[in-house]
C-alpha positions in Angstrom: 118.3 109.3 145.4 117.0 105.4 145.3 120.0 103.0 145.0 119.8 100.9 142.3 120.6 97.3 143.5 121.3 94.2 141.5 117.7 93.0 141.2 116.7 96.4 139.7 119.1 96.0 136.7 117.4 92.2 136.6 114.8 93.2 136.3 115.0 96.0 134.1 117.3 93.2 131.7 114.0 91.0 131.9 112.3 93.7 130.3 114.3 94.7 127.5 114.6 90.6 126.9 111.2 90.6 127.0 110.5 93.3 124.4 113.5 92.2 122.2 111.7 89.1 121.7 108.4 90.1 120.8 110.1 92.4 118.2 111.9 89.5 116.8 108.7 87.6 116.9 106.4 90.1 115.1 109.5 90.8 112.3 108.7 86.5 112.2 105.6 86.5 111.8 105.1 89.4 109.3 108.2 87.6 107.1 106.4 84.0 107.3 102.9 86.4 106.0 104.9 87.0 102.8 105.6 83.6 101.9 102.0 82.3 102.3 98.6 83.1 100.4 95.5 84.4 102.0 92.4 85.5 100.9 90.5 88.4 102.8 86.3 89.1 102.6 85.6 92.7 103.2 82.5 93.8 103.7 81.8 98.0 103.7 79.0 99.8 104.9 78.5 104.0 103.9 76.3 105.7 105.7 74.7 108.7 106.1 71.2 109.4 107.6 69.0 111.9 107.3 69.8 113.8 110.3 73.5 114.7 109.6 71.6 115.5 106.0 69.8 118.0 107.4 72.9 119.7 109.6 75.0 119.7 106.6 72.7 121.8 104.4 72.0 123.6 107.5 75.6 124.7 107.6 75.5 125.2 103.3 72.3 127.3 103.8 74.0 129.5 106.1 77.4 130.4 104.2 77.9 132.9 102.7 79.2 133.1 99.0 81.4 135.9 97.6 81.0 135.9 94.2 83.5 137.6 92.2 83.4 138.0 88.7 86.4 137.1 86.6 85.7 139.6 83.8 84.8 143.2 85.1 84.3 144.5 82.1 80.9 142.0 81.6 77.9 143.4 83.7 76.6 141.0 87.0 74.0 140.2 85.1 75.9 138.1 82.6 77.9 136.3 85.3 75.6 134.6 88.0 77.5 133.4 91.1 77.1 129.5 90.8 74.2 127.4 92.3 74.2 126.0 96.1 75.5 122.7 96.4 73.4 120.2 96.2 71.7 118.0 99.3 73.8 115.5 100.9 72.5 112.4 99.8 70.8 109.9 102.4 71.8 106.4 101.8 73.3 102.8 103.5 75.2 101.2 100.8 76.9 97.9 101.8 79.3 96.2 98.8 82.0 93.6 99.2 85.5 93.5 98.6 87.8 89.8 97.5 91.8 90.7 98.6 93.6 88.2 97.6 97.8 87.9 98.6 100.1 86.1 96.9 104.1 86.2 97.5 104.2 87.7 93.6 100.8 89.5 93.4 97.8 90.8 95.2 94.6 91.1 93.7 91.4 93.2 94.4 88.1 93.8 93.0 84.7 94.9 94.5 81.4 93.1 94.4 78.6 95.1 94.6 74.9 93.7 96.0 72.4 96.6 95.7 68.9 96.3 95.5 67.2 98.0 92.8 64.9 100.8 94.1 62.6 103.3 92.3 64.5 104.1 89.1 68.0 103.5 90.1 70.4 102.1 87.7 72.1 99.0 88.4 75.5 99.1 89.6 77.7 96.0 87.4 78.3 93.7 90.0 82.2 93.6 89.3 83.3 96.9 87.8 87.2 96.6 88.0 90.0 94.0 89.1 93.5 95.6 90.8 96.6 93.4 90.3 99.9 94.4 92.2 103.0 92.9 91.4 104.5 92.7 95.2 108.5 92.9 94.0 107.9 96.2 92.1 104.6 97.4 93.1 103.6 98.1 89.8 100.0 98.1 88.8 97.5 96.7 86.5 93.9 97.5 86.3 91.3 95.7 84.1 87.8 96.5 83.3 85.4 93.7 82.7 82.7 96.4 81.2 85.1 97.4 78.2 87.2 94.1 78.6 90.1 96.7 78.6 93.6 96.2 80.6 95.5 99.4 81.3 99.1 99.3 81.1 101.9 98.4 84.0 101.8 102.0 86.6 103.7 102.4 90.0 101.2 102.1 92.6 100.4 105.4 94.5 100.4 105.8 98.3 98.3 108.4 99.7 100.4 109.7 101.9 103.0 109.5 99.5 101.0 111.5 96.8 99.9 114.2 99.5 103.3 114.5 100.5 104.7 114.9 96.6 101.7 118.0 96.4 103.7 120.0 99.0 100.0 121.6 99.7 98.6 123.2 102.9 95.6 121.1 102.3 96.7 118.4 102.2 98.5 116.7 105.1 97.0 113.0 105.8 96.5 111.3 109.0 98.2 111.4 112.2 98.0 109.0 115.1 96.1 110.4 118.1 96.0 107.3 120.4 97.2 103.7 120.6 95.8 101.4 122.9 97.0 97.8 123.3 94.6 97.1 125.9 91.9 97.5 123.9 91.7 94.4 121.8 89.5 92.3 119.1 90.1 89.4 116.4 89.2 90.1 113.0 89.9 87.5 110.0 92.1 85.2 113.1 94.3 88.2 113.6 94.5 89.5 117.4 94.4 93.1 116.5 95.0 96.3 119.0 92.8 100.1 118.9 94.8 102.8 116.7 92.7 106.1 116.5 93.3 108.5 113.7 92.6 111.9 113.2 92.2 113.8 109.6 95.0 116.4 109.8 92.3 118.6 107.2 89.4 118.0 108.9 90.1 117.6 113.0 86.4 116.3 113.3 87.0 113.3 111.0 88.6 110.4 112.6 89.1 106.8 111.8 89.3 104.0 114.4 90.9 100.9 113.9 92.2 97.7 115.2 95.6 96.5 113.3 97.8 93.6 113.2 101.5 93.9 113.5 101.3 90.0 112.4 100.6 91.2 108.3 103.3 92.6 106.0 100.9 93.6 102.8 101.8 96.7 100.1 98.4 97.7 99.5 94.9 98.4 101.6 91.8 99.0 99.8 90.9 101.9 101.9 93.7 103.1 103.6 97.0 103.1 101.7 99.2 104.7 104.0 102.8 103.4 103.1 104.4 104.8 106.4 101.6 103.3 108.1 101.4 99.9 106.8 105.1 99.4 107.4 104.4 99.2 111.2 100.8 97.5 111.3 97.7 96.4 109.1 94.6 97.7 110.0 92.0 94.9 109.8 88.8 97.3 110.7 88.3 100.3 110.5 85.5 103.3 111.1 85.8 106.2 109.1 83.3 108.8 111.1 82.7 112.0 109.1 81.9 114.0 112.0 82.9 113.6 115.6 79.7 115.2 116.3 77.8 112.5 114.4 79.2 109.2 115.3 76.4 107.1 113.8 75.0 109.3 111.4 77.4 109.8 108.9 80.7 106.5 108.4 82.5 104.5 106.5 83.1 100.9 108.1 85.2 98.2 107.0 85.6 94.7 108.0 88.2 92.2 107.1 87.0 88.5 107.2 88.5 84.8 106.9 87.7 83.7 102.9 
């Protein structure tokens, strides 16, 4: 057994001093975030190619459906089993998103910037504004194309929701590594890797790099109250399939506005 000496408990005070302080600083900087306004550019790309197109109706195409019918007494004639699911859908859609923070409010609306190919219809450019009050978290939505305002509603969290469901299907996200090695800025903010893991779908992740400098109510796109209390991912990269890392994601970047 090592004897511990007087410079091991010196050290070991260092240490704690050490991480007491950066604690103290983050808890700073996260309460000098909600005094201040900022403005946040974030741009999303959705993809899915071809290829994963073609392994996901491989995988429809090879299910088998059980059809039941609900009335016995009707012949199976009279009740079909419903139609195959349709093809995925190949597409890269990028669109924008304006987040803007105040100490009372926080607004967000998308902008969308599609071409227009073949016969598709044109997406409205703005199609709804999101306003949070921040001491209640209370929302109101307003729609530009009916110039209609909905009335004041309690803003939902995912996790919060799925929780309230008390479903086997439903159970969220869960951490799977952190790494505070692995680091990148995005929008000025020094931002660490966090990888996620869908607790539904084990081959859906989501990586991200977060900030524990932010203190914000809401994300756009992943509005995970017991997550956002510790840290504010700033990018992330929703993959569909493990097994398809660049055919089929969801990435979002935050950006200086």
């Amino acid at each position: 057994m090592k004897k511990i000496t007087g410079k091991s408990i010196f050290v070991l005070m260092c240490l704690l001093n050490s991480n007491l302080n950066y604690s103290q600083q983050i808890e700073s900087l996260k309460e000098d975030f909600k005094s201040k306004s900022s403005t946040f550019l974030i741009k999303t790309r959705n993809l899915s190619t071809q290829k994963y197109a073609d392994y996901a109706d491989s995988l429809n195409k090879n299910q088998v459906i059980l059809w039941q019918p609900t009335d016995s007494i009707l012949p199976d004639i009279l009740l079909p089993p419903p139609p195959p699911p349709p093809p995925l859908s190949v597409h890269d859609e990028r669109y924008y998103t304006i987040l803007k923070i105040t100490p009372q409010s926080i607004v967000s609306f998308s902008l969308f910037k599609q071409e227009l190919l073949n016969d598709t219809i044109l997406v409205p450019e703005i199609t709804s504004y999101k306003k949070i009050d921040r001491k209640d978290t209370t929302v109101v939505y307003f729609f530009p194309l009916k110039f209609e305002t909905t009335e004041q509603v309690k803003l939902i969290y995912d996790d919060v929701y799925e929780e309230s469901l008390k479903s086997e299907f439903h159970k969220g996200y869960s951490i799977k590594e952190i790494d505070k090695n692995n680091r990148k800025n995005f929008a000025g903010y020094d931002c660490y890797f966090v990888l996620f893991q869908s607790n539904n779908f084990p081959d859906t992740i989501v990586e991200t790099y977060v900030s524990d400098e932010i203190s914000i109510e809401y994300h756009p796109f992943f509005n995970q109250k017991k997550y956002l209390m510790d840290f504010y991912p700033l990018y992330l990269k929703k993959i569909i399939d493990q097994k398809f890392p660049d055919d089929s994601f969801i990435e979002i970047t935050f950006f200086e506005y």
